[in-house]
C-alpha positions as CSV (number, residue, x, y, z in Angstrom):
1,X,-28.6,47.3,163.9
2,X,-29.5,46.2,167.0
3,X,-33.4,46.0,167.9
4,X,-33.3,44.1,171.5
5,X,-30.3,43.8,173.5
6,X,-30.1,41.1,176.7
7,X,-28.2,42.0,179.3
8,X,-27.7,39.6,181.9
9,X,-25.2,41.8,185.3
10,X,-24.0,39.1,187.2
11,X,-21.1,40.2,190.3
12,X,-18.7,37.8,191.8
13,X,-19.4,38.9,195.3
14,X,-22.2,38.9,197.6
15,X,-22.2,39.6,201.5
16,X,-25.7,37.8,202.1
17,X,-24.9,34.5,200.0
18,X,-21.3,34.6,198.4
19,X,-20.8,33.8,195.0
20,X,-24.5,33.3,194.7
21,X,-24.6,33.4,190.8
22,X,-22.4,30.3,190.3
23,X,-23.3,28.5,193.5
24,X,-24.2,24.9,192.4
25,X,-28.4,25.3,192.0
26,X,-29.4,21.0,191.4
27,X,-26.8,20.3,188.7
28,X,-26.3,23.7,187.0
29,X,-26.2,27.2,188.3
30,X,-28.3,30.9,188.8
31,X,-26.1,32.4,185.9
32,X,-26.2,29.4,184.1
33,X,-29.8,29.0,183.7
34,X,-30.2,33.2,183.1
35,X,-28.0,32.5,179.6
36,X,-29.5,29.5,178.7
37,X,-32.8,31.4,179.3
38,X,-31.3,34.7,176.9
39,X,-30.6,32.3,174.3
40,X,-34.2,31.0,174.2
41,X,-35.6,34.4,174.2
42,X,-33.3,35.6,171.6
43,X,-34.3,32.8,169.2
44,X,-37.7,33.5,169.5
45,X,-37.5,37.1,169.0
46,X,-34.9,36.0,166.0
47,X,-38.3,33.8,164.4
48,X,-40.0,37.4,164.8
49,X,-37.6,39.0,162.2
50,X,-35.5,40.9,165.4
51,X,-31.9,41.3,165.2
52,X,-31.0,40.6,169.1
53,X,-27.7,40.5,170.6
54,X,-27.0,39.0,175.1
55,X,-24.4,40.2,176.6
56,X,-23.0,39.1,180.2
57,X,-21.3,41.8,182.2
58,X,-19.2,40.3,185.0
59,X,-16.0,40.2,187.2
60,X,-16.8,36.3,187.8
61,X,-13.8,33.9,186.5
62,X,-15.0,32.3,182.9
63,X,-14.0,28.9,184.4
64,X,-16.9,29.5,186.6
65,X,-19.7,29.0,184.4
66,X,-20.4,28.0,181.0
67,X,-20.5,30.7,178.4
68,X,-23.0,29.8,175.1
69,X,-21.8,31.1,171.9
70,X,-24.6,33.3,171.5
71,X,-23.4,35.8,174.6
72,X,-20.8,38.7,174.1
73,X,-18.8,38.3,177.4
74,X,-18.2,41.9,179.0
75,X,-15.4,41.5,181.6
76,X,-16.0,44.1,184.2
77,X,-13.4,46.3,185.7
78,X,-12.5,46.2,189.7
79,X,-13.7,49.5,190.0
80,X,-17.3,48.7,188.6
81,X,-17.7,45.1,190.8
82,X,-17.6,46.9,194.3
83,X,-21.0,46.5,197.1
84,X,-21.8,50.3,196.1
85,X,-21.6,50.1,192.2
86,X,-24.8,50.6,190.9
87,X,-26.3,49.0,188.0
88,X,-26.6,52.6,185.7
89,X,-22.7,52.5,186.1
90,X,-22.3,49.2,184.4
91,X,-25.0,49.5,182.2
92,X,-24.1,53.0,180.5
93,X,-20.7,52.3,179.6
94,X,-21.8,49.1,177.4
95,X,-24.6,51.1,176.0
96,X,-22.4,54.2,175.2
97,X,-19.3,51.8,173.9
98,X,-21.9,49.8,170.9
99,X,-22.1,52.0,167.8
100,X,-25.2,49.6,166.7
101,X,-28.2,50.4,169.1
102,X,-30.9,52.3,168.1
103,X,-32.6,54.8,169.5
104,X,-35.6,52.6,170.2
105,X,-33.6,49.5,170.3
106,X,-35.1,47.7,173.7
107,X,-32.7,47.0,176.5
108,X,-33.7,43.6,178.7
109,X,-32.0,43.0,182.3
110,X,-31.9,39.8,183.4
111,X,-30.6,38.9,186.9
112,X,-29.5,35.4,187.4
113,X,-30.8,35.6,190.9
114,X,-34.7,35.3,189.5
115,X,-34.2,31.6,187.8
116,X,-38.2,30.9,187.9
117,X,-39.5,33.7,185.4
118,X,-41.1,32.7,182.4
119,X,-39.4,33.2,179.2
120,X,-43.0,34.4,178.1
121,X,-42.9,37.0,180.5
122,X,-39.8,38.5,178.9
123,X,-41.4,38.7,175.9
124,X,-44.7,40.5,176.5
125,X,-43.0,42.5,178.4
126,X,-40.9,43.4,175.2
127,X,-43.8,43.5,172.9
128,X,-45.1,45.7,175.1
129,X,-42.3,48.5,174.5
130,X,-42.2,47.9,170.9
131,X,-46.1,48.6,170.7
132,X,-45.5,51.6,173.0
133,X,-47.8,50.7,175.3
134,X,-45.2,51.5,177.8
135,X,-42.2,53.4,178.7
136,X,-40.6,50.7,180.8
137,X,-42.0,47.9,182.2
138,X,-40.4,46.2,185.6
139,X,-41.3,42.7,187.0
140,X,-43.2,42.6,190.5
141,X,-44.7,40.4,192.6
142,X,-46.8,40.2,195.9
143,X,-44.9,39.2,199.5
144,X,-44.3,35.9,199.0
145,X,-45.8,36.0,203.2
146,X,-48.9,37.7,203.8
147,X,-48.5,40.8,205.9
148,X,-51.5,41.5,207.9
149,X,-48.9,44.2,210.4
150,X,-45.4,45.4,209.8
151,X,-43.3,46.8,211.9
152,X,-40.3,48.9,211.1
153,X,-37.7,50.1,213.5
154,X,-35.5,53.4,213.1
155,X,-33.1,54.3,215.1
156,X,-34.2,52.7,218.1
157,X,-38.0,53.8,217.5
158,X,-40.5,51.0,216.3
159,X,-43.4,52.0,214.3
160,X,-46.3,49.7,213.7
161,X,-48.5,49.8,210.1
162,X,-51.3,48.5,209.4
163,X,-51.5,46.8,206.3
164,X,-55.4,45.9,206.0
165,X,-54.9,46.8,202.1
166,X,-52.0,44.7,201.5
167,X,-53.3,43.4,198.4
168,X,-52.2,46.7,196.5
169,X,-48.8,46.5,197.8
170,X,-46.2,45.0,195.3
171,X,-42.5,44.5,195.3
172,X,-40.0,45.1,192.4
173,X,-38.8,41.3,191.8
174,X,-35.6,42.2,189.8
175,X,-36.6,39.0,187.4
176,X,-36.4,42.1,184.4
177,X,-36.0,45.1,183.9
178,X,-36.9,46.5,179.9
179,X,-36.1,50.0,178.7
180,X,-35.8,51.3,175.6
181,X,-32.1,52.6,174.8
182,X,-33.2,56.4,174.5
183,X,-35.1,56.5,178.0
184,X,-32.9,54.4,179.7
185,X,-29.9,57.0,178.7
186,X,-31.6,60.0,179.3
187,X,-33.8,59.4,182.2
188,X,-32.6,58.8,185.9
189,X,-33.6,55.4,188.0
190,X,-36.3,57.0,189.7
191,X,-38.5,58.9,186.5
192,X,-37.7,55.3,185.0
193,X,-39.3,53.6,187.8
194,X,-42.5,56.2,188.3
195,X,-43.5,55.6,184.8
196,X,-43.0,52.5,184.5
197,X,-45.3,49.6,183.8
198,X,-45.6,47.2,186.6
199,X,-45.5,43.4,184.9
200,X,-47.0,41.2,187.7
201,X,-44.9,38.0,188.0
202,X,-46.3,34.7,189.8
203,X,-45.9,34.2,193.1
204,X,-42.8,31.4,192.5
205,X,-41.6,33.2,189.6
206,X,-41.0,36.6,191.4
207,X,-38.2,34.9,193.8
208,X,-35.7,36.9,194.0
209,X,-32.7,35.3,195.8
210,X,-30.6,36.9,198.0
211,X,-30.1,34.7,200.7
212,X,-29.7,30.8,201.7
213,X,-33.3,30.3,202.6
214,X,-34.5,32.3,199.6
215,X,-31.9,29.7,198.0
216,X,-33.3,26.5,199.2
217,X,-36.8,27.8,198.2
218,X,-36.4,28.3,195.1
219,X,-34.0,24.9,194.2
220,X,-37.2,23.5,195.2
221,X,-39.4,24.9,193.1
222,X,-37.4,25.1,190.0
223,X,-37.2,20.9,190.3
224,X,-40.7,20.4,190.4
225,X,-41.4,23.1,187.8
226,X,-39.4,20.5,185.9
227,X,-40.5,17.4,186.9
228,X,-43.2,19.0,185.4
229,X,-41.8,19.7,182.5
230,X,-41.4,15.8,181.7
């Protein structure tokens, strides 16, 4: 049976940055470095006694990226690769279609598009589930720009806030997302999300990319993390 299960979601298409996952990122790529990642995370769960199993759910060509022979490719249907699929409605389907999870096995979400997070991270974060110090615990990070005022316009109205307390204020970085099996099936997004515990990621790690800028930024962090690294 199954005590942790990666899953990494990574879609072909993308209206801010196409084919962001497998856009060359220095001489590999965002989905690339998420499996290599998975793999290191399973092995040290595996040195733990865990029985763990990655799977990659996506509508991407497997010409497009390499695959390592630890990750269960999930090819994912038209119908569940659209701008308004949600990630429940790719999620449940795997969960619902393996007869070895557990109730408390621990599901992980990894998105390619947070290639800086710490493979410690992903496992405190883990631990922290299988200790039940947690029902879920989500990645966040601060702004990576301080806001001092924000301003918000609806509907040709502009509203100005003042953010004097910004240091409280934290956004949901997408690096992970980790559930256990039973919550995760039973409980919508949002009871998920209000008891969840909030993992506070660095300030480079918590880049989530969704554009060219965000892009650029982060291709320049991740080489001098590993110049670093040498």
């Amino acid at each position: 049976m199954i005590d942790v299960l990666i899953l990494v979601l990574a879609r072909a298409g993308s209206k801010r940055l196409p084919q962001k996952n497998v856009k060359p990122f220095l001489n590999t790529s965002l989905l690339n470095i998420t499996l290599v990642q998975a793999t290191r995370v399973k092995r040290l769960l595996g040195c733990e006694g865990l029985e763990v199993s990655i799977f990659l759910s996506t509508d991407l060509n497997p010409q497009e990226f390499e695959l390592p022979s630890e990750v269960n490719l999930v090819e994912r249907p038209a119908r569940l690769s659209q701008d308004s699929t949600t990630s429940r409605e790719t999620i449940l389907p795997i969960l619902e279609g393996n007869q070895n999870l557990k109730h408390n096995t621990i599901l992980c979400v990894l998105q390619p598009t947070s290639p800086l997070r710490y493979d410690q991270d992903i496992l405190t974060a883990i631990n922290m589930l299988r200790k039940c110090e947690a029902e879920s615990v989500v990645s966040v990070s601060r702004p990576l720009q301080p806001l001092k005022d924000m301003v918000l316009g609806l509907k040709g109205t502009t509203v100005l806030i003042d953010c004097e307390s910004v240091d409280q204020y934290r956004f949901i970085s997408g690096g992970f997302y980790c559930y256990t099996v039973s919550n995760y099936c039973q409980k919508d997004d949002k009871s998920l999300m209000l008891n969840a515990y909030l993992f506070e990621c660095s300030d480079e790690t918590g880049i989530d990319i969704d554009n060219e800028v965000q892009f650029q930024m982060a291709e320049l962090l991740y080489r001098q993390h590993m110049e670093t690294q040498r």
